[in-house]
VEXDREN-2710 file (C-alpha; in Angstrom, 1 decimal):
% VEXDREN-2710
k/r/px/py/pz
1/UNK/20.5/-45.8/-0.2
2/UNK/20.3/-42.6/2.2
3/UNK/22.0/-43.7/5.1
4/UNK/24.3/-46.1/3.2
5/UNK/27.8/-44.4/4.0
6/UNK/26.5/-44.5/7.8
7/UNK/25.3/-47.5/8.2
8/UNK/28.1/-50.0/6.4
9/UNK/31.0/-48.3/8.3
10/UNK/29.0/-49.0/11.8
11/UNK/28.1/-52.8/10.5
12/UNK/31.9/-53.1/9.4
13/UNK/32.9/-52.1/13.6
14/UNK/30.7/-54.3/14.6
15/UNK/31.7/-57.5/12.4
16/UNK/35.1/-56.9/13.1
17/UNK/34.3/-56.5/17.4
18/UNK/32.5/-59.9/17.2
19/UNK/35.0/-61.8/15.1
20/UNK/37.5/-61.0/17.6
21/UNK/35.2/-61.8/20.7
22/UNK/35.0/-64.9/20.1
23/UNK/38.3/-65.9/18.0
24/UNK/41.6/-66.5/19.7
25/UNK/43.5/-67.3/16.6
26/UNK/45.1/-70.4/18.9
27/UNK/46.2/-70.8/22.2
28/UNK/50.1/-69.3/21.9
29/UNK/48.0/-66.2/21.7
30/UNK/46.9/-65.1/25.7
31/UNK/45.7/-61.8/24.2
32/UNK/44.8/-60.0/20.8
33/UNK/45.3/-57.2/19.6
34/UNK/42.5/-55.0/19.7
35/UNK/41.2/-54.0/16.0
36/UNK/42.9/-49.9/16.2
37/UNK/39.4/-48.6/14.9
38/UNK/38.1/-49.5/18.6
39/UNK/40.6/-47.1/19.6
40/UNK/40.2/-44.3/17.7
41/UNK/40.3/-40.9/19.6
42/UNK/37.4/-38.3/19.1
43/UNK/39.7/-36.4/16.8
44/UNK/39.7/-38.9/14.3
45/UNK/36.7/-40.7/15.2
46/UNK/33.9/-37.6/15.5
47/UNK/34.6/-36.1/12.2
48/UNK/34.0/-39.5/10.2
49/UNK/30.8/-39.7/12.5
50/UNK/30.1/-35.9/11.2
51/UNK/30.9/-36.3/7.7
52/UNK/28.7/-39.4/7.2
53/UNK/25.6/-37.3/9.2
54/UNK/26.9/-33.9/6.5
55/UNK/26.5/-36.4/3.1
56/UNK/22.9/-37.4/3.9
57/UNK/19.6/-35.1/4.1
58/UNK/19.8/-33.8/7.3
59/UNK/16.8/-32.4/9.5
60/UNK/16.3/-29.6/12.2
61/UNK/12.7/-29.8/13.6
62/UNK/12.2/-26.7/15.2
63/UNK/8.9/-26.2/17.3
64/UNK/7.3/-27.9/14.8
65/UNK/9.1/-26.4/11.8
66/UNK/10.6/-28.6/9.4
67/UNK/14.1/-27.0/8.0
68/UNK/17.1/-29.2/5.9
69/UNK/20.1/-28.8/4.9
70/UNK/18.9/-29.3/0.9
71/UNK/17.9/-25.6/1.9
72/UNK/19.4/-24.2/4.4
73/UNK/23.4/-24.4/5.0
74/UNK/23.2/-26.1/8.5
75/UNK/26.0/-28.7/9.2
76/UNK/27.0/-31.4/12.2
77/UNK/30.8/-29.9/13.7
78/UNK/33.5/-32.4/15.0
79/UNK/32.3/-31.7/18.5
80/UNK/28.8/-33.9/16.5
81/UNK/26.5/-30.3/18.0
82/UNK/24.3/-29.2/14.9
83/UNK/25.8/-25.9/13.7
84/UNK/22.6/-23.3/12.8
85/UNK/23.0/-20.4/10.5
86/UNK/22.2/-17.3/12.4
87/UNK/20.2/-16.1/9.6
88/UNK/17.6/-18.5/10.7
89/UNK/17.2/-17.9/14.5
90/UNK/14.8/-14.9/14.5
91/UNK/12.3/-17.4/13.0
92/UNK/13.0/-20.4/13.9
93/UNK/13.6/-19.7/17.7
94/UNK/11.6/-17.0/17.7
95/UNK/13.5/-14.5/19.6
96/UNK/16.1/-11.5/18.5
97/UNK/19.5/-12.6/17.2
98/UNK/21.8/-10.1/16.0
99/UNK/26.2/-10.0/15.2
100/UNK/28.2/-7.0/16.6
101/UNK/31.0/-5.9/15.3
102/UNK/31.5/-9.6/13.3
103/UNK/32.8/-10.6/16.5
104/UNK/30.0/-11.4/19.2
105/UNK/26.1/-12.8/19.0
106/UNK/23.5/-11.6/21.1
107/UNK/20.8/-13.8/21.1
108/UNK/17.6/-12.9/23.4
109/UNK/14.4/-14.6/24.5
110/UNK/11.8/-14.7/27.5
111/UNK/14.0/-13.8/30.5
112/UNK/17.4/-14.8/28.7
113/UNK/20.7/-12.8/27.6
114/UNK/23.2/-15.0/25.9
115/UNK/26.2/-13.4/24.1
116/UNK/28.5/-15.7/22.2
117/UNK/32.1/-14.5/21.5
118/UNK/33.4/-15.8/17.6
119/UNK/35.8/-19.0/18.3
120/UNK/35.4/-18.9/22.1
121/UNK/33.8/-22.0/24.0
122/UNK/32.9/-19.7/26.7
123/UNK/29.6/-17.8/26.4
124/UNK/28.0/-15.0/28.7
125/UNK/24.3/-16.0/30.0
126/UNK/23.0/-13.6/31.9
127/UNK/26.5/-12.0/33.1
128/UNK/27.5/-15.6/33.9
129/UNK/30.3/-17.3/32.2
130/UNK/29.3/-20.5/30.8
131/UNK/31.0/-23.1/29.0
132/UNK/30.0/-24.0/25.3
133/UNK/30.2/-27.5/23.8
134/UNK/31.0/-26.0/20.0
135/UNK/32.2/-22.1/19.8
136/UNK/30.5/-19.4/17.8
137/UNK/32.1/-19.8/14.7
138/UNK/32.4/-17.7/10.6
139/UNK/33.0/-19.8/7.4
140/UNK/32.4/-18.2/4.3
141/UNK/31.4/-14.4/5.1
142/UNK/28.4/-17.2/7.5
143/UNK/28.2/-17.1/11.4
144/UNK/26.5/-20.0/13.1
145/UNK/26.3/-21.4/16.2
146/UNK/25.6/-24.4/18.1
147/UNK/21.5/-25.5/18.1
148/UNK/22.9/-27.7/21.4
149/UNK/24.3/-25.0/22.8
150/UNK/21.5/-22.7/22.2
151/UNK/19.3/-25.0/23.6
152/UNK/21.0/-25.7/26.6
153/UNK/20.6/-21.4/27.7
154/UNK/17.1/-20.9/26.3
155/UNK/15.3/-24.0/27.7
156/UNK/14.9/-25.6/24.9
157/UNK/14.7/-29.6/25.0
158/UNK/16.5/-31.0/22.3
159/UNK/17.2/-34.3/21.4
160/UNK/19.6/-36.0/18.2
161/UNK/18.0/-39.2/15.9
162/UNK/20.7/-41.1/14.7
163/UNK/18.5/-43.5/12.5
164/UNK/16.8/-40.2/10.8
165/UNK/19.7/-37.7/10.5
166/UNK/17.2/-35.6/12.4
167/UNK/17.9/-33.0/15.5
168/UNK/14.5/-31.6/17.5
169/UNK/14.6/-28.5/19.5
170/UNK/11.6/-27.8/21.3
171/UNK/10.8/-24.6/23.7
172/UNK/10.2/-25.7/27.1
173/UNK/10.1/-22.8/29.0
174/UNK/6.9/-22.1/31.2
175/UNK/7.1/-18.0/30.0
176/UNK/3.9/-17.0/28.3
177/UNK/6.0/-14.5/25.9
178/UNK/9.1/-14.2/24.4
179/UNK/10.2/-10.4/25.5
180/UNK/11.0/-9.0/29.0
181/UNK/8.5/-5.7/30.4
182/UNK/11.3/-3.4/29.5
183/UNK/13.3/-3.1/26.4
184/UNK/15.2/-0.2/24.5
185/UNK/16.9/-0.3/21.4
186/UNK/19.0/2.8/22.2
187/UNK/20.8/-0.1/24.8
188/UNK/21.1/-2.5/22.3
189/UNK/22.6/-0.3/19.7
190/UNK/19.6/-0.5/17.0
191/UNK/18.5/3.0/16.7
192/UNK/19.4/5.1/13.6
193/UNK/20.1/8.6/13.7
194/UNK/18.0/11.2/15.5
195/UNK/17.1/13.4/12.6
196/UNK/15.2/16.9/11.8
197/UNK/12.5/17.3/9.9
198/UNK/12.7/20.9/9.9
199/UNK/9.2/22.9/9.0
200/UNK/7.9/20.1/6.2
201/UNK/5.5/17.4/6.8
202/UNK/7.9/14.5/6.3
203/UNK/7.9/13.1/9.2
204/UNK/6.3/9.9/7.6
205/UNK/9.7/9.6/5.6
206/UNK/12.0/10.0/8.4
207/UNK/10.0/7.2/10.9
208/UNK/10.0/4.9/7.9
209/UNK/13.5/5.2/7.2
210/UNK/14.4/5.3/11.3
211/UNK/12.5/2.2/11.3
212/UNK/14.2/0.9/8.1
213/UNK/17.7/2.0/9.1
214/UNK/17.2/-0.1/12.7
215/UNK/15.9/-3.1/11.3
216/UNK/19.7/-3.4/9.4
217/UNK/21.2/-2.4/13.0
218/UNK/24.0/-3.2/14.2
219/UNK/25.2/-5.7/11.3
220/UNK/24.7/-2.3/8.7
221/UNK/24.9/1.2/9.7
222/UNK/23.1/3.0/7.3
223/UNK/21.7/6.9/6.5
224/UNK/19.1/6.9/3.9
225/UNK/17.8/10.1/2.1
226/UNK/14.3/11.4/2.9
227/UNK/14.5/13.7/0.9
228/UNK/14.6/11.0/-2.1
229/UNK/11.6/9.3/-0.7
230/UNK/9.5/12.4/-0.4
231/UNK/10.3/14.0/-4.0
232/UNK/10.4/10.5/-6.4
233/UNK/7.6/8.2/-4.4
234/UNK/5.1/8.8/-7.4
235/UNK/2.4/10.7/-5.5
236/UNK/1.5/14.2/-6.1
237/UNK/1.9/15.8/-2.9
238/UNK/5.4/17.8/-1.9
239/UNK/7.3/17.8/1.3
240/UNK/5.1/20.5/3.2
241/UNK/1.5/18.3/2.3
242/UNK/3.0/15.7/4.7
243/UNK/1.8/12.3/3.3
244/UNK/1.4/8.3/5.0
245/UNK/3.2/5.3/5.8
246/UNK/1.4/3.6/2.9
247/UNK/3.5/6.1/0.5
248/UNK/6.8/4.2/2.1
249/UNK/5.6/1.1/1.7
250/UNK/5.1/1.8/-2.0
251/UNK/8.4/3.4/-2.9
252/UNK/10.6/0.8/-1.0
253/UNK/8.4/-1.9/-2.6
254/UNK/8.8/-0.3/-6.3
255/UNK/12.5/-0.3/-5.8
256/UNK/12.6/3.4/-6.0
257/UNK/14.7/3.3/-3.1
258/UNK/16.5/4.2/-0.6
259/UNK/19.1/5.8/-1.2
260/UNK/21.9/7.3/0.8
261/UNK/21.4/10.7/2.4
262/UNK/24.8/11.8/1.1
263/UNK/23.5/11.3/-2.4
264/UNK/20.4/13.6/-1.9
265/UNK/20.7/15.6/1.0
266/UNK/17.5/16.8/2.9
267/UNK/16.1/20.2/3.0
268/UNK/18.0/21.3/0.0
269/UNK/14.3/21.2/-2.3
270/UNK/16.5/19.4/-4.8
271/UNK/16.3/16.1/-5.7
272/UNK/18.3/13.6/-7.8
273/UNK/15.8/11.4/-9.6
274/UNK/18.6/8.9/-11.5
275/UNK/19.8/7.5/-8.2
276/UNK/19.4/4.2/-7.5
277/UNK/18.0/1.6/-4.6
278/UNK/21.0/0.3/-2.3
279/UNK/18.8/-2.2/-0.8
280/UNK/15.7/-4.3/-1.9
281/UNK/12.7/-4.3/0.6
282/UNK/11.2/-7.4/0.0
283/UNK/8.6/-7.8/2.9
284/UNK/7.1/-4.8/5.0
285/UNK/4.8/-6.1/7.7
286/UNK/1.7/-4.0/9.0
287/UNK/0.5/-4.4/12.6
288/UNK/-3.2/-3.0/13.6
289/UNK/-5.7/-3.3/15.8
290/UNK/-3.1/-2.0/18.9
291/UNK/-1.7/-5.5/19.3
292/UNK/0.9/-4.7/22.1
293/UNK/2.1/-7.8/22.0
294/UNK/3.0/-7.9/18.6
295/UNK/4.5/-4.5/18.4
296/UNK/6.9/-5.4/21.2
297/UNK/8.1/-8.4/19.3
298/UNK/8.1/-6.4/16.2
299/UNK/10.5/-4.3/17.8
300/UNK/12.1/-7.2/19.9
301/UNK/12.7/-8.9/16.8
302/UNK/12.8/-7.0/14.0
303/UNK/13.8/-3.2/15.1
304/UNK/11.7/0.0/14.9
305/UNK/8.5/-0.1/14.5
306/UNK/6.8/2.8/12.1
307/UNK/3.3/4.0/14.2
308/UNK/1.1/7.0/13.9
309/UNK/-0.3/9.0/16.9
310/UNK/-2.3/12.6/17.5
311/UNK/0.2/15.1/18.1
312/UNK/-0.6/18.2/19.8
313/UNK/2.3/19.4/19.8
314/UNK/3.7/22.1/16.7
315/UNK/7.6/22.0/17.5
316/UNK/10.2/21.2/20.0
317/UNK/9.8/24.3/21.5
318/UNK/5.3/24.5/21.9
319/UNK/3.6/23.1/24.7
320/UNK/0.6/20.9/24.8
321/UNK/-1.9/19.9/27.8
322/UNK/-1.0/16.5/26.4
323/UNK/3.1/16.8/26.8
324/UNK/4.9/17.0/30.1
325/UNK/8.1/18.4/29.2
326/UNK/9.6/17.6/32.6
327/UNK/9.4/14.1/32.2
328/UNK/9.2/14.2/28.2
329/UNK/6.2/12.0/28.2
330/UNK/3.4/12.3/26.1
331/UNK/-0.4/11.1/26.0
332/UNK/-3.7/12.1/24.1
333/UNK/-6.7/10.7/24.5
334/UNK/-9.9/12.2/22.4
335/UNK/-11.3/11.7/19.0
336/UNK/-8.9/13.8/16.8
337/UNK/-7.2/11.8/13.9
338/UNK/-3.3/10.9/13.7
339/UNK/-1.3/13.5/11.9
340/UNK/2.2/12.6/12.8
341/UNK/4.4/9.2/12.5
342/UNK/7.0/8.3/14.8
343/UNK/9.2/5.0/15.5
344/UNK/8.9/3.0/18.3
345/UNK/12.0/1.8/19.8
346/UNK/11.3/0.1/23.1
347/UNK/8.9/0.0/25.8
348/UNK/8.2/-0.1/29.9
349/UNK/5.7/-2.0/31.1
350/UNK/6.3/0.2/34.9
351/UNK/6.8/3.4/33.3
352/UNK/4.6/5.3/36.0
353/UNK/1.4/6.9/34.9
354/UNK/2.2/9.8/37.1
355/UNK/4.4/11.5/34.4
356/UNK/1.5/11.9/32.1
357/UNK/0.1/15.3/32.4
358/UNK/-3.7/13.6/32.1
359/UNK/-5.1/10.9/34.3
360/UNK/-4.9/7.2/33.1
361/UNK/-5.5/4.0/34.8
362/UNK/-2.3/2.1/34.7
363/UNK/1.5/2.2/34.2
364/UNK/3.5/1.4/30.7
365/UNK/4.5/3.5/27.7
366/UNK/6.2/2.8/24.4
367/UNK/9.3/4.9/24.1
368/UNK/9.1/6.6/20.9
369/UNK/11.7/8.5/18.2
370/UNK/10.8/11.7/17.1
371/UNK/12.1/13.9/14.0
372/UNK/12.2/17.2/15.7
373/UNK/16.0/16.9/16.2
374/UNK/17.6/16.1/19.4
375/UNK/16.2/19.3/21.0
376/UNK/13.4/17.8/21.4
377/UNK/12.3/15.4/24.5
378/UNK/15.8/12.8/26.2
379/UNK/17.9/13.5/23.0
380/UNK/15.3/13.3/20.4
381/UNK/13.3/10.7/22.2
382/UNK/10.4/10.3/24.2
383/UNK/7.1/8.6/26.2
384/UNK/4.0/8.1/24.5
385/UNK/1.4/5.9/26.8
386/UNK/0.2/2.6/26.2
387/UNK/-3.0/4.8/26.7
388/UNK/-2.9/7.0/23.9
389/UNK/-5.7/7.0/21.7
390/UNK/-3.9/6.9/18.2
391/UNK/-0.3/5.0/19.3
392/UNK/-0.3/1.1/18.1
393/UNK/-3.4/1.2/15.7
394/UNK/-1.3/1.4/12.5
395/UNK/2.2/0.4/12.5
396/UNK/4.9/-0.5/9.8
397/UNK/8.1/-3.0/10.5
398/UNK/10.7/-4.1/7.8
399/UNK/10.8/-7.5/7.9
400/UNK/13.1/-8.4/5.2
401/UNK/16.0/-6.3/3.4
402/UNK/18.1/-8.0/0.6
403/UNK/20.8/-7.0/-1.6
404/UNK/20.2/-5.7/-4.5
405/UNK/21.8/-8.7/-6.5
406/UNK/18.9/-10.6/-4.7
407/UNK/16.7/-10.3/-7.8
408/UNK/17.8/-9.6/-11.8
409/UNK/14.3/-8.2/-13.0
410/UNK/11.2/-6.7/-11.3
411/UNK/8.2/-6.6/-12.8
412/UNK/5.2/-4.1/-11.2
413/UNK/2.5/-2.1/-12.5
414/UNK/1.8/-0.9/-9.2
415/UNK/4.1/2.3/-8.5
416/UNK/1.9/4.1/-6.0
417/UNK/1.2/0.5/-4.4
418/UNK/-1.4/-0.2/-1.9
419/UNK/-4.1/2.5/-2.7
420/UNK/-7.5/0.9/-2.4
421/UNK/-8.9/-2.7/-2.3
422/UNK/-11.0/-4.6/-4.4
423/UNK/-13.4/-7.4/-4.5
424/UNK/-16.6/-9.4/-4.9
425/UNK/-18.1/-8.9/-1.3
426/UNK/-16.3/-11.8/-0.2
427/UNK/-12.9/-12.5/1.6
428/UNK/-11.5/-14.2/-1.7
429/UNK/-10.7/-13.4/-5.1
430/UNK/-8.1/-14.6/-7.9
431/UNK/-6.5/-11.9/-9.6
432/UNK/-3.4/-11.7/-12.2
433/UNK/-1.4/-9.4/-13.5
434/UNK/0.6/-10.3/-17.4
435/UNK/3.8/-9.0/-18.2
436/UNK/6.3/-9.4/-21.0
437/UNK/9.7/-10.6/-20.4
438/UNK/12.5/-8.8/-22.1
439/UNK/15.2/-11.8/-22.3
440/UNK/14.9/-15.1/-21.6
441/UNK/14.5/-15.7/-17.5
442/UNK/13.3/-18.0/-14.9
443/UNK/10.7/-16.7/-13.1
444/UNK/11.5/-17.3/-9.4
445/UNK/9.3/-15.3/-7.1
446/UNK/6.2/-12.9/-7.1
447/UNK/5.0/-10.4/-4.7
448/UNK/1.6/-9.2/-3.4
449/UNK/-0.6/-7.2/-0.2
450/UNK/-2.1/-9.2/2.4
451/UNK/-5.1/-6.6/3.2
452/UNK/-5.7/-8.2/6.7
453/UNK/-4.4/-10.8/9.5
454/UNK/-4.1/-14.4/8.9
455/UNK/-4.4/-14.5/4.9
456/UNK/-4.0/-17.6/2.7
457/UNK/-2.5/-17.1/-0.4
458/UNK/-1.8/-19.6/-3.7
459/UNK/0.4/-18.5/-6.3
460/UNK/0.0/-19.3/-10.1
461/UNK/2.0/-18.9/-13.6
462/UNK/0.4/-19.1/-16.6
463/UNK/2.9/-19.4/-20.1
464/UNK/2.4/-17.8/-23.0
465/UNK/-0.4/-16.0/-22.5
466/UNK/-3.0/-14.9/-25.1
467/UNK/-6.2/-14.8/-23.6
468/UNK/-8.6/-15.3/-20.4
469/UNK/-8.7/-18.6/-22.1
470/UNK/-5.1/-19.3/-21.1
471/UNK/-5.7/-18.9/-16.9
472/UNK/-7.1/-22.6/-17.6
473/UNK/-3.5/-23.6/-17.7
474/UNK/-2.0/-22.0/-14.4
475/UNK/0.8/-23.5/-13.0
476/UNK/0.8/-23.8/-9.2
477/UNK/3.9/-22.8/-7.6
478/UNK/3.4/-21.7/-4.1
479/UNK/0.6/-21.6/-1.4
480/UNK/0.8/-20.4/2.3
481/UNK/-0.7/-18.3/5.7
482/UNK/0.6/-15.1/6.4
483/UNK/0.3/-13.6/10.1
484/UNK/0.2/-10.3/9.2
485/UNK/-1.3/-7.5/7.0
486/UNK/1.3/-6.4/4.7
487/UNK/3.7/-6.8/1.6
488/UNK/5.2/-9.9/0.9
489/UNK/7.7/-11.6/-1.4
490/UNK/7.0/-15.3/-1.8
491/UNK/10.0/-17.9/-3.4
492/UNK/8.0/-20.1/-6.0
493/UNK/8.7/-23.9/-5.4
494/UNK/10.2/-24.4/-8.8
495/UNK/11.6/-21.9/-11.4
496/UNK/9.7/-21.3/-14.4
497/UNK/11.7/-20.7/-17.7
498/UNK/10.7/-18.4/-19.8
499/UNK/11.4/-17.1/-23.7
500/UNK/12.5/-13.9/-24.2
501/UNK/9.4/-11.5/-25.6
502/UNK/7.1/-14.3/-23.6
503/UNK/3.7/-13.3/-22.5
504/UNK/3.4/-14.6/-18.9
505/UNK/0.4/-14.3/-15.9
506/UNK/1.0/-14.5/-12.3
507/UNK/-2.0/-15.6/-10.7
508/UNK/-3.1/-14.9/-7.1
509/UNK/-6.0/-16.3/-5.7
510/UNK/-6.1/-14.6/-1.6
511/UNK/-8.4/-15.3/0.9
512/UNK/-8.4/-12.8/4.0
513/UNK/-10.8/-13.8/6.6
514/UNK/-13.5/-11.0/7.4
515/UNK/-12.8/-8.9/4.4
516/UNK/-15.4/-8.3/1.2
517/UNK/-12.6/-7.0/-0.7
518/UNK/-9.9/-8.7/0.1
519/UNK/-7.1/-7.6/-3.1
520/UNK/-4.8/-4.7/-3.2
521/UNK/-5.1/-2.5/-5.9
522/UNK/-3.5/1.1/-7.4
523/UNK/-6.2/3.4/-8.2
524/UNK/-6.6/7.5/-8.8
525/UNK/-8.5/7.8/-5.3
526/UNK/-7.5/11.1/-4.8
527/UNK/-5.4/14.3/-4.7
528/UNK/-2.3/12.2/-3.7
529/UNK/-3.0/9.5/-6.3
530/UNK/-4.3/11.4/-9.3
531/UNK/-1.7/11.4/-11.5
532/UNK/-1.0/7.5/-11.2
533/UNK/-0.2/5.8/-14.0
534/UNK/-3.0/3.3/-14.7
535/UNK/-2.1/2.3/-18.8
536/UNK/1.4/0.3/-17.7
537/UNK/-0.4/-2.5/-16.9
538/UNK/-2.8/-5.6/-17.7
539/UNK/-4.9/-6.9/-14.8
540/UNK/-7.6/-9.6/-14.5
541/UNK/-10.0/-10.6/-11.8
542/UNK/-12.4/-13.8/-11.0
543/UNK/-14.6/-14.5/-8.4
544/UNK/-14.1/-18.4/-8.8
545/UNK/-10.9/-18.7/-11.0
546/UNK/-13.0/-20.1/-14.1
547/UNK/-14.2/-17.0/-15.4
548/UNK/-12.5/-14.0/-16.0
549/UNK/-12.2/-10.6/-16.8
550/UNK/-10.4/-7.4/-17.2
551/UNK/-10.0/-5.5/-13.6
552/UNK/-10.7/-2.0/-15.7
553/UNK/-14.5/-3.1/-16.3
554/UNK/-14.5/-2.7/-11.9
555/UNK/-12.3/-0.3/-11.5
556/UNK/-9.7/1.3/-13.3
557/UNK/-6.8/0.3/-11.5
558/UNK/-3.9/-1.8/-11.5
559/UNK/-3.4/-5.1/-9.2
560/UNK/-0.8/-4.7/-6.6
561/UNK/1.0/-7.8/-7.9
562/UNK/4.8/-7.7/-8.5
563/UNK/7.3/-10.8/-10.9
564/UNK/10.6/-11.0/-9.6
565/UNK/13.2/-13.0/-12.6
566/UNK/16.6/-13.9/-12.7
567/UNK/18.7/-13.7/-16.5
568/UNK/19.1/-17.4/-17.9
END
């Protein structure tokens, strides 16, 4: 049974304490002998407690969110506190959690500072010294720390059920948000390298990468080549037609890259096209509609956030009605389209609308890193208003950055990415994508664009594939919501084996509320995108997931829908 370790050891201590209650084993006895399990200290006693709670399925309900340990490699100490990866506390607490120098946690939320010192059962809360019930601890190349704990300093309620193996933790602070009105990542020590761009337009390279390179701050210090991503992303424009953040998103996604600066220097007009990705970017997450809130806990959270503003400015050295060099702060308000991408690393609520060089109504700025060397603005960094036209309408965060042994095999049609969008004039469509495998593999993940906010998604394989025929025997293996616009990687529920030279389909059906064509697609749109490959790929379309038929007859185009396989 589940709880069958548990449950016999505390019926055998209680057999034994009522046996000796009421037996006195004679009267030459005045006294027994307590049974020396009664007596057990807590180093002897909490890790059999512990042990029996580790051998069962144990649950963390989390607001809400169900995690176990069948998944996730949380554990009950000998102190009996419920010991959390801190790979998990971003999402599950919501807030920014992040290890320096292997040696300390800072973990943030709402009006809260808590840093965590590895094998210390003293913590810092808000420059006050406060005593932990289970220290910070490292097993296995893992940190984790104590959910008790955690909850104790972020006003969380949490509570332990003994009869269902299950902790809660539940935020019950009265805050309405989970960041402070002032935050920069420059104090944290989550900024990449100011960089130069020089006189070419790749300035969408070096915010991506900034952004990239801050999102693996400080656990990774990293320098990733621009030059790589503006000379092998696919699209036919060179380094002095500038380009877009959807040109990133495309080569990070494709595995193209990054690659390290030191491999392929910048500036040099040479490039070296054999070089390999050191990382996998497995989910990019696109923020519009200049939701402040959501940038700040993009940023909060995540690291630097990619965003695209007007810039009236030509150098580090012009000037600009819209620029006040005296207080490097910068503001534009008209009609003109964005033509430059910076990163945002922070913001301030207060930041007084008098440094502006045009009038505004109110206080607050994001603070913003430029690529015009550190020449330019407080050391390569400056003010852009909350009332800027462009700032905070399109912006690009990294939300998930693997290894590259995450994955054997990637499967993608789609090298250019997220070109265009297609669909029936509705917000859902099924769509699939067939590939062949070249050994035998178990399919065990799949990738795809969510076009707008608050998209539900179920995912599909069909084996063996011949036909249009053969969608009729999709398998399902994964369904969700995603928040967000942007690219995702989803984990199928179950592996699907597969025989090497096997015809397979993954099948998407997507609905995106508000959209009439809701399904990302690579196409020849334009200048940028005309020499796309479009004959790499098979894609198939259906209004209703009955009837189907080649995406080609639409559009000719490939569906922005990626296999990811590991080697059997």
């Amino acid at each position: 049974m589940k709880y069958s370790k548990q449950y016999v050891f505390f019926a055998i201590l209680l057999v034994i304490a009522i046996f000796l209650k009421f037996n006195t084993f004679g009267s030459e006895y005045e006294e027994i002998q307590r049974f020396r399990g009664a007596e057990l200290e807590a180093e002897i006693w909490n890790p059999l407690i512990a042990s029996s709670v580790n051998d069962n399925l144990l649950s963390l309900v989390i607001d809400n969110k169900e995690y176990t340990n069948e998944d996730y490699s949380f554990y009950m100490d000998d102190n009996l506190n419920i010991m959390v990866p801190v790979t998990i506390l971003r999402e599950a607490l919501n807030c920014s959690a992040h290890v320096y120098d292997g040696e300390s946690l800072l973990v943030e939320k709402h009006s809260s500072e808590i840093t965590f010192s590895l094998d210390s059962y003293l913590a810092d809360v808000n420059g006050k010294s406060k005593e932990l019930v289970s220290p910070f601890t490292k097993m296995e190349d893992a940190y984790y720390v104590s959910l008790n704990d955690l909850s104790n300093y972020l006003d969380y309620s949490y509570t332990w059920n003994i009869q269902e193996n299950m902790a809660s933790a539940i935020d019950a602070s009265e805050a309405t948000t989970i960041i402070p009105t002032k935050y920069d990542l420059r104090e944290k020590g989550r900024v990449s390298t100011v960089r130069n761009q020089g006189s070419y337009g790749t300035c969408w390279a070096f915010a991506a990468l900034g952004a990239l390179e801050s999102s693996l701050l400080p656990e990774e210090e990293c320098r990733y080549s621009a030059d790589h991503m503006t000379l092998n992303n696919g699209f036919n424009l060179s380094q002095a037609e500038g380009g877009e953040y959807t040109m990133g998103m495309a080569y990070l996604a494709a595995w193209k890259g990054p690659v390290y600066e030191a491999d392929d220097p910048y500036g040099d007009g040479v490039t070296n096209d054999s070089l390999t990705a050191v990382k996998h970017v497995q989910e990019i997450q696109v923020i519009d509609g200049k939701d402040y809130e959501k940038i700040k806990e993009a940023v909060f959270k995540y690291g630097g956030v990619q965003t695209s503003i007007y810039n009236g400015l030509r150098s580090s050295q012009s000037k600009s009605p819209y620029y006040n060099k005296e207080t490097d702060a910068y503001c534009y308000i008209g009609t003109e389209k964005p033509n430059h991408d910076v990163t945002i690393i922070g913001w301030d609520d207060s930041y007084p609308k008098e440094n502006f060089s045009v009038d505004l109504e109110g206080d607050g700025a994001f603070i913003c890193q430029n690529s015009w060397g550190e020449e330019f603005g407080q050391d390569g960094v400056f003010y852009i208003s909350y009332y800027d036209t462009n700032v905070g309408t399109h912006n690009v965060v990294y939300t998930k950055v693997e290894d590259i042994d995450n994955y054997d095999n990637i499967y993608q049609s789609d090298l250019c990415g997220w070109v265009g969008q297609l669909g029936y004039n509705k917000d859902s469509i099924y769509g699939a994508n067939v590939y062949t495998t070249a050994q035998a593999e178990e399919l065990v993940a799949a990738s795809f664009y969510a076009t707008g906010k608050d998209t539900q998604y179920e995912l599909y394989v069909v084996r063996n594939f011949e036909n249009e025929a053969s969608f009729s025997e999709r398998i399902p293996v994964a369904s969700g919501t995603l928040s967000n616009a942007g690219y995702y990687t989803i984990e199928f529920n179950q592996g699907i084996s597969l025989e090497a030279g096997e015809r397979y389909a993954v099948v998407l059906h997507i609905i995106t509320p508000n959209s009439i064509r809701p399904m990302a697609i690579e196409y020849a749109a334009d200048k940028a995108t005309q020499n796309v490959i479009l004959d790499d790929g098979e894609s198939y379309i259906s209004a209703n997931g009955v009837n189907w038929k080649s995406a080609d007859t639409v559009e000719k185009c490939n569906l922005c829908i990626k296999a990811f396989s590991n080697n059997q």
